[in-house]
C-alpha positions in Angstrom: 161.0 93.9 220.2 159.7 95.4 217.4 158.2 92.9 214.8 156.3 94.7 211.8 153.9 92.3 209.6 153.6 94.2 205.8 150.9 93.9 203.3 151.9 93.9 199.5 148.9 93.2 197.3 149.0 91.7 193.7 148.9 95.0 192.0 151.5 96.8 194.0 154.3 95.1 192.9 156.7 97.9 192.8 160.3 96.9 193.9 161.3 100.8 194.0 159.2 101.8 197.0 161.2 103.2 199.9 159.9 99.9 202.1 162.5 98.1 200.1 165.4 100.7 200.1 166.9 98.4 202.6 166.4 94.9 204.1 165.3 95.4 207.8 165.2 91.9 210.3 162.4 93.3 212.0 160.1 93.6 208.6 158.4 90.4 207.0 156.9 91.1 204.1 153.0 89.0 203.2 152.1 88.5 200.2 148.7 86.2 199.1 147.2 84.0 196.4 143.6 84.1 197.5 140.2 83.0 196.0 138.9 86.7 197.3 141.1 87.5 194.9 140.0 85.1 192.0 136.6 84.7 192.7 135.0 88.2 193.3 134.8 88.3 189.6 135.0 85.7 186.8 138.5 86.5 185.3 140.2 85.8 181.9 142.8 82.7 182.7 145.6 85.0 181.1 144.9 88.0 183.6 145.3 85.3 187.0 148.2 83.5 185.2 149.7 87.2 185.0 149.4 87.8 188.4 150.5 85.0 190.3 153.6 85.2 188.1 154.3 88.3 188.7 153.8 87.9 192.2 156.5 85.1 192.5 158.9 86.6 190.6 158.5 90.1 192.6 158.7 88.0 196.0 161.8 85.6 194.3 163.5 89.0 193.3 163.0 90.7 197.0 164.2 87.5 199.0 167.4 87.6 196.6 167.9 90.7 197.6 167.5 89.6 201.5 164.1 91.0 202.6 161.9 88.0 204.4 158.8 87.2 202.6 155.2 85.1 203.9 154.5 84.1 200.4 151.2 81.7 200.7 150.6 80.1 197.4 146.6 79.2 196.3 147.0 75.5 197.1 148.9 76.6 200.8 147.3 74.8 203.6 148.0 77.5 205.6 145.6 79.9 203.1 142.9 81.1 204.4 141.6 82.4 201.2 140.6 86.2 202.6 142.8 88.8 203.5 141.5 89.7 207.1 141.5 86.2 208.1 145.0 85.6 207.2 146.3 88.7 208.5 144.3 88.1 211.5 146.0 84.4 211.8 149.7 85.4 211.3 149.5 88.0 213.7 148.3 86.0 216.6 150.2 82.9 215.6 153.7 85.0 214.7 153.6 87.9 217.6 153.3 91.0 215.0 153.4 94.0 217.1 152.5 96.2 214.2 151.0 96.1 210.6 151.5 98.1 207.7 150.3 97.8 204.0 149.9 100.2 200.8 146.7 102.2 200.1 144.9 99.5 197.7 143.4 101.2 194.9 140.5 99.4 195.1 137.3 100.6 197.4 136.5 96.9 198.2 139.7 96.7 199.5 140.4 99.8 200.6 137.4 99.3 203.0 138.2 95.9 204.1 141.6 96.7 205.3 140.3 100.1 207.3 138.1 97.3 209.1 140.4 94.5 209.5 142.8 97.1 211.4 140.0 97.5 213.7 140.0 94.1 215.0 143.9 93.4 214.9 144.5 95.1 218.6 148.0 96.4 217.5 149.2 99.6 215.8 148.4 99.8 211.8 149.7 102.2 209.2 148.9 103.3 205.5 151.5 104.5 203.0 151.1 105.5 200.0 152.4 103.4 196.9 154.3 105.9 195.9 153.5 105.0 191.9 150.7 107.5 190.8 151.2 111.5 190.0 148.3 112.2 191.8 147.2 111.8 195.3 143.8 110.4 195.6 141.7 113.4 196.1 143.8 115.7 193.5 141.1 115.6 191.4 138.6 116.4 193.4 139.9 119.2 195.2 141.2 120.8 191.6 137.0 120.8 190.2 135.8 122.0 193.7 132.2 122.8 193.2 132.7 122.1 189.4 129.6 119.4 188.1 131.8 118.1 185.1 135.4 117.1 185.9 136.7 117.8 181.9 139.6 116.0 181.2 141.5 118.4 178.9 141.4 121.1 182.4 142.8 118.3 184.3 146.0 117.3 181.8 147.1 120.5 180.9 147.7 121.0 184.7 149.6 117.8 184.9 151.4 118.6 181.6 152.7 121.9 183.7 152.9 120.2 187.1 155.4 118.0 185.0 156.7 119.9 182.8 156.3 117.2 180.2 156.1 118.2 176.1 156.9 122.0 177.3 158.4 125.1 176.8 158.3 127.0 179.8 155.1 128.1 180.4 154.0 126.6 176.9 152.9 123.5 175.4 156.0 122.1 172.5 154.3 122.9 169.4 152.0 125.2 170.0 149.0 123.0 171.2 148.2 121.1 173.7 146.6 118.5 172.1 147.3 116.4 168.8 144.1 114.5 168.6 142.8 115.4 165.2 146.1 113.9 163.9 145.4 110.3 166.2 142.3 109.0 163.8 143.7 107.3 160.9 142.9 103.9 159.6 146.1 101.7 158.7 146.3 101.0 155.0 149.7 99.8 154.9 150.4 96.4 156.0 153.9 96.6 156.1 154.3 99.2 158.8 153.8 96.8 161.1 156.2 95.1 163.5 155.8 91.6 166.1 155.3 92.7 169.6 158.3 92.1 172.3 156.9 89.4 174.2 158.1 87.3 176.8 157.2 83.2 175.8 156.8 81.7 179.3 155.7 78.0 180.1 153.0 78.4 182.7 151.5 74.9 182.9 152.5 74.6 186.5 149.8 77.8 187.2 146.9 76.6 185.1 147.1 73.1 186.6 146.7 74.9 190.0 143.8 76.9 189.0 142.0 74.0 187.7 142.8 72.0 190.5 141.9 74.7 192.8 138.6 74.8 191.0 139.1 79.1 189.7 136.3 79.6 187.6 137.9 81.8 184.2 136.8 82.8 181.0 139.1 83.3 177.6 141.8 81.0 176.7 145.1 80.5 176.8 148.5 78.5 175.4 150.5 77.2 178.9 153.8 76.8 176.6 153.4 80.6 175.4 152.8 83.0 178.0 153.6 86.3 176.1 153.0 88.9 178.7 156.2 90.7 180.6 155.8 89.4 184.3 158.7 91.4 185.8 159.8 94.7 185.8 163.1 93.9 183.7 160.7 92.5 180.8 158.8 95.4 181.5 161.2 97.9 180.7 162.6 96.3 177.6 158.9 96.0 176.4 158.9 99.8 176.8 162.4 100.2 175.1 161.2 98.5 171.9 158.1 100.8 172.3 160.2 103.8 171.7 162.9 102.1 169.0 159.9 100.3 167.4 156.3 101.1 167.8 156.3 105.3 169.2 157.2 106.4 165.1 153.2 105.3 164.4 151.4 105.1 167.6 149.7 108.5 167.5 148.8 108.1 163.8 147.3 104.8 164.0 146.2 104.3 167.8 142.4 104.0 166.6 143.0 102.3 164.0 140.1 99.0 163.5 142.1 96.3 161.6 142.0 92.4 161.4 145.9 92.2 160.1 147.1 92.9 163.9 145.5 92.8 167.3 148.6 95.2 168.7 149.2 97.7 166.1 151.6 99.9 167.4 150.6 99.9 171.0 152.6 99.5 173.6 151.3 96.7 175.7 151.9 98.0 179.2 149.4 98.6 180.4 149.2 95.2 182.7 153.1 96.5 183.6 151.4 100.0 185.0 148.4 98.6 186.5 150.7 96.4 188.7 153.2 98.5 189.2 156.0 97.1 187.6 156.6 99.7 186.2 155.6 103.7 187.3 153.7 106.2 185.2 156.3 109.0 185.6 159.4 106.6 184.0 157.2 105.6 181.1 156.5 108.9 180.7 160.1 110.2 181.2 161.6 107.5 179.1 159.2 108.3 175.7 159.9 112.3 176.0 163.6 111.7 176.2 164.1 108.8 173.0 161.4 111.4 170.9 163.7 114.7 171.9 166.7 112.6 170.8 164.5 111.3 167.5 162.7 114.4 166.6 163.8 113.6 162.9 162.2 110.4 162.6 159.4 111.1 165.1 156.5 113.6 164.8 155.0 115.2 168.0 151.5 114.0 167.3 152.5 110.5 168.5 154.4 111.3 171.4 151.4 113.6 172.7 148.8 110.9 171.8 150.8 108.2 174.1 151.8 110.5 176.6 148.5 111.5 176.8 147.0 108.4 177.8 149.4 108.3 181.2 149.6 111.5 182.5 146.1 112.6 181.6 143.3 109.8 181.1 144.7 107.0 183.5 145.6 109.6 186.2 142.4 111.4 185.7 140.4 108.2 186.0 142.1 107.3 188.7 140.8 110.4 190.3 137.7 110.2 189.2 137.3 106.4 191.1 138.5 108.6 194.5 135.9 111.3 194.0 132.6 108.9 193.2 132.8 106.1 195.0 131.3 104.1 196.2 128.1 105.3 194.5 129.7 105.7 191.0 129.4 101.9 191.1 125.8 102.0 191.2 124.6 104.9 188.2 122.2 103.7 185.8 122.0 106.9 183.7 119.5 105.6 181.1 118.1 103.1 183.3 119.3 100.0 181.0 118.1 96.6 182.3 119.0 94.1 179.5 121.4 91.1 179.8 124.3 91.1 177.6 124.2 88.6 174.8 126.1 85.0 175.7 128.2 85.0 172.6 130.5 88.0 174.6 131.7 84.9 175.9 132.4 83.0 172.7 132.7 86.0 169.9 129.9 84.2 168.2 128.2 86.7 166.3 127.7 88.2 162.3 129.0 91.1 163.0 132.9 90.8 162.1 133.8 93.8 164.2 132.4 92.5 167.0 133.3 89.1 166.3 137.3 90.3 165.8 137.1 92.1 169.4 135.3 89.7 171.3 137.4 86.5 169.8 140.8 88.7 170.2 140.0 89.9 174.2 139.2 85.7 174.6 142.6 84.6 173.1 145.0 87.3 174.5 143.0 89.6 177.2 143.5 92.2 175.3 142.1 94.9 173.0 142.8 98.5 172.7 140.8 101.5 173.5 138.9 102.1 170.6 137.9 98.2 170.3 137.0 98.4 173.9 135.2 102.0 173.5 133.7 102.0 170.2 132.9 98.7 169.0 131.8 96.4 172.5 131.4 99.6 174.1 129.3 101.0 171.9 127.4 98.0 170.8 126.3 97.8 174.9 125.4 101.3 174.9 123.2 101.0 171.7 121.2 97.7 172.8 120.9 99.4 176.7 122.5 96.6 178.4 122.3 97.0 182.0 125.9 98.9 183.2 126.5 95.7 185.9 126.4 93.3 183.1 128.7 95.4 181.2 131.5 96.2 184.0 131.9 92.5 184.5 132.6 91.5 181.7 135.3 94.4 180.8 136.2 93.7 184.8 136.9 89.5 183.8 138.0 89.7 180.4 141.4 92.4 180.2 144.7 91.7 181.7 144.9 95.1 182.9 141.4 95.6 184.3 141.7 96.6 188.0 138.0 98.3 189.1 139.3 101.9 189.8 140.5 102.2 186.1 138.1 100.0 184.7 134.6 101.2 186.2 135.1 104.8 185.6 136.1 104.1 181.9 133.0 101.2 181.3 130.6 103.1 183.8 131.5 106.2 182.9 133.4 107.0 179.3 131.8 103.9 177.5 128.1 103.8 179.0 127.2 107.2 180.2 125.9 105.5 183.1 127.3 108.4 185.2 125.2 111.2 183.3 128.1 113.1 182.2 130.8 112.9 184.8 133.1 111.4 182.5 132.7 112.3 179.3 130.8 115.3 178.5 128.6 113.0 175.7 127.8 109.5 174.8 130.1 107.9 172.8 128.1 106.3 170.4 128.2 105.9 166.2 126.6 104.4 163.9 128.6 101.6 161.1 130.1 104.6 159.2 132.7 105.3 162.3 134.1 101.6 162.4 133.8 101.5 158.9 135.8 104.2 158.4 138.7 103.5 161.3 139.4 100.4 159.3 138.7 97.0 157.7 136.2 94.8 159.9 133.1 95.8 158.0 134.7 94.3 154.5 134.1 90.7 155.5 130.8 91.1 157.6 127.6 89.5 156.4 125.9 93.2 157.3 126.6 95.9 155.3 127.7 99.1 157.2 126.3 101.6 154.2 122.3 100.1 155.1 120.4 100.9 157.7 117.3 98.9 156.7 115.9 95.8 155.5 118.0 92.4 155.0 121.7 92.5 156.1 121.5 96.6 157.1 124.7 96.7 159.9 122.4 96.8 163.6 124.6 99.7 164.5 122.8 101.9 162.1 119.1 101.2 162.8 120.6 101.0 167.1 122.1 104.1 166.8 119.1 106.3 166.4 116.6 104.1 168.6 119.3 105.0 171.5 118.7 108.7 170.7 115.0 108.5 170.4 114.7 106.8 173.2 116.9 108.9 175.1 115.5 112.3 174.0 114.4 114.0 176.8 118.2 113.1 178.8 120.0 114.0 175.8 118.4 116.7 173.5 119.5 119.9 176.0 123.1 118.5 175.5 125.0 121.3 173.8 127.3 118.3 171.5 124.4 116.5 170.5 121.6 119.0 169.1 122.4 118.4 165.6 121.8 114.7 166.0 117.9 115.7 166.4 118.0 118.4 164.1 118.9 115.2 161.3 116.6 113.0 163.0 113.5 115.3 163.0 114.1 115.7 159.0 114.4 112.2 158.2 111.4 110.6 156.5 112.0 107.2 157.4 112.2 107.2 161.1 109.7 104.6 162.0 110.9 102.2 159.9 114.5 102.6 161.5 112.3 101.9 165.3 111.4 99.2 163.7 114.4 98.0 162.5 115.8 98.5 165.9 113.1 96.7 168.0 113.4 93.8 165.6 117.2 93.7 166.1 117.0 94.4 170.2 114.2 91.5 170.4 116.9 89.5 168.9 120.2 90.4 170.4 121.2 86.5 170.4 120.7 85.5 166.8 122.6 88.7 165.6 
């Protein structure tokens, strides 16, 4: 008799695959709380919470609906705390004749699955998720012998592979992209709306974390859990997107602002990255509420969210598939320093940091410009070494699973690929967050100085990471003029100076 052992993994909690089309006597389905799983990086409390959560609920839902479920709790004396082991001990203690689990999209685990088949001595299979656009090596084979994978190349395809925002063989509107129109800074308060959230009590999950002895960073309130932990939540989270949030989202999506950590994004991205939800229905479900609100609506801020799915999360997912494992390693600029401890309390002067730090501690959360162009950027400016840097993004956001987290850190923030990413640094100096919004009005540096007493480090940072950096930047076709400024300004050494002072003292700023 056939008796099939199958694999589901925390992030591939996606009730619509075809494994679960129909109950079958002959399937149980494993699922695992491990400390492989908690431990191989220090996570934000809010990010494990998250998971185990939805892991119940997805295994509670699947039972209900009469498929047989292993579900091993952390605290199950039965755990074995890795996956080979366990998979290794149920299927000599339960007689599994075959095994069968999802591609992870992990490397770590990807590998460690390829080898724990090798020692099961019974027939093993890997299926596909069945949640991305893309297979895994899409990307690669589309820039075949290409050095820079651009981004823009890549979404127009999926745009027409799709046929998303189009007209025929034509983008809606005329372009492609709607970018220029995505850079405003909010000035009006009262645009804003609450979030949809979910208030969960989740005592009974910290208590076994802290028990269990998980090491976590940020905080968190056990009677208010906020984030969706099913795909029903999910999907009214992405239905109040559309009725609520989608009329400002282009507009104001990199937006800086103390009033509101959320703005008007849509918060789902933990819901994606688990696979609650897929990419193509988020997509879907925004293009068909704006085509039925074009009045209210403008195409700029459907573009700008739709963007964000179809073309960077795909794209970085393909990216992840092409590099590794030696993306993990690149060092472009060869940075070796540590990153400054208070990235683990948000103690610092400078309020922008101090807002995006302090808000990714109390909700594991902050949105892409926060993450890209304020802590990004910072890390980039002070050369802190890339490892230090991908932890902390890796620990600290709900959503951060490595093969969409590396390749955005590694690649898009620090430039530690060289260029594979993005085709420049991303780097500015104060004028940029000053001008996206409000954090430099209450900061005791001031963002228009760039020496002397209380000048914002960003400015005097900014050029010591270009002079530093000449001879790998200068023959970069986007960042001549910077040098063309640089070699006319009179004050130069004293902005080194400035720098060194501030880079010698990267804890007291």
């Amino acid at each position: 008799m056939t008796k099939i052992l199958r694999l589901v993994l925390g992030d591939q909690l996606n009730s619509q695959h075809s494994w679960f089309t129909l109950p079958n006597s002959s399937v149980t389905y494993l699922m695992l709380e491990m400390r492989q799983e908690t431990d191989y990086v220090t996570h934000h409390i809010q990010k494990v919470v998250g998971f185990f959560l939805s892991m119940r609920q997805f295994a509670q839902d699947l039972q209900e609906q009469g498929h047989q479920f292993i579900y091993l709790t952390l605290d199950d004396p039965q755990n074995q705390q890795s996956l080979p082991a366990q998979v290794q001990a149920l299927v000599r203690k339960e007689g599994f004749t075959r095994f069968e689990y999802q591609l992870p999209d992990e490397y770590r685990l990807d590998q460690q699955l390829k080898a724990c088949c090798k020692t099961l001595g019974i027939p093993c299979e890997a299926v596909d998720t069945e949640h991305f656009l893309t297979s895994r090596g899409y990307l690669k084979q589309l820039f075949e012998g290409k050095k820079t994978y651009l981004m823009e190349t890549f979404y127009r395809e999926m745009r027409k592979k799709y046929a998303v925002l189009m007209e025929g063989k034509d983008p809606i509107g005329g372009q492609w992209n709607f970018d220029e129109d995505n850079r405003k800074a909010l000035k009006d308060r009262s645009l804003l709306k609450k979030p949809r959230v979910h208030p969960k009590q989740v005592a009974h999950i910290t208590q076994l974390l802290e028990a269990s002895g998980v090491k976590s960073i940020g905080n968190i309130d056990p009677d208010h859990f906020n984030w969706p932990t099913s795909r029903e939540e999910s999907l009214e989270v992405l239905q109040y997107f559309c009725e609520e949030l989608l009329v400002h989202f282009g507009a104001y999506q990199d937006a800086l602002t103390t009033w509101d950590p959320y703005l008007f994004h849509s918060r789902l991205s933990f819901s994606l990255n688990s696979k609650m939800i897929s990419p193509l229905e988020v997509i879907q479900t925004v293009e068909r509420y704006w085509y039925a609100h074009q009045e209210e609506i403008g195409l700029a801020q459907v573009e700008g969210f739709i963007r964000q799915i179809l073309g960077w999360r795909e794209y970085m997912r393909g990216i992840y598939w092409a590099k590794m494992p030696e993306f993990a390693q690149l060092n472009y600029f060869g940075h070796e320093r540590k990153l400054p401890s208070w990235f683990w309390t948000g103690k610092t002067k400078m309020n922008c940091l101090h807002q995006s730090i302090t808000q990714s501690l109390d909700l594991a959360y902050a949105h892409h410009i926060q993450r890209l162009m304020v802590t990004g950027n910072f890390t980039l400016l002070a050369g802190i070494h890339p490892d230090e840097v991908d932890q902390w993004y890796l620990g600290i956001y709900i959503d951060a699973i490595e093969w969409v987290e590396i390749t955005n850190t590694r690649g898009m923030s620090q430039f530690a690929d060289g260029g594979i990413v993005g085709t420049k640094p991303y780097v500015s100096s104060a004028n940029y967050i000053k001008k996206q919004g409000n954090y430099c009005s209450n900061c005791a540096y001031q963002a228009e100085k760039k020496t002397g007493e209380g000048a914002c480090p960003f400015n005097s940072l900014y050029w010591h990471f270009h002079a530093r950096n000449r001879e790998l930047l200068e023959k970069n076709p986007r960042i001549g003029m910077v040098y063309r400024t640089w070699d006319k300004m009179s004050n130069r050494q004293e902005l080194l100076d400035q720098a060194e002072d501030y880079l010698a003292h990267l804890e007291e700023l």
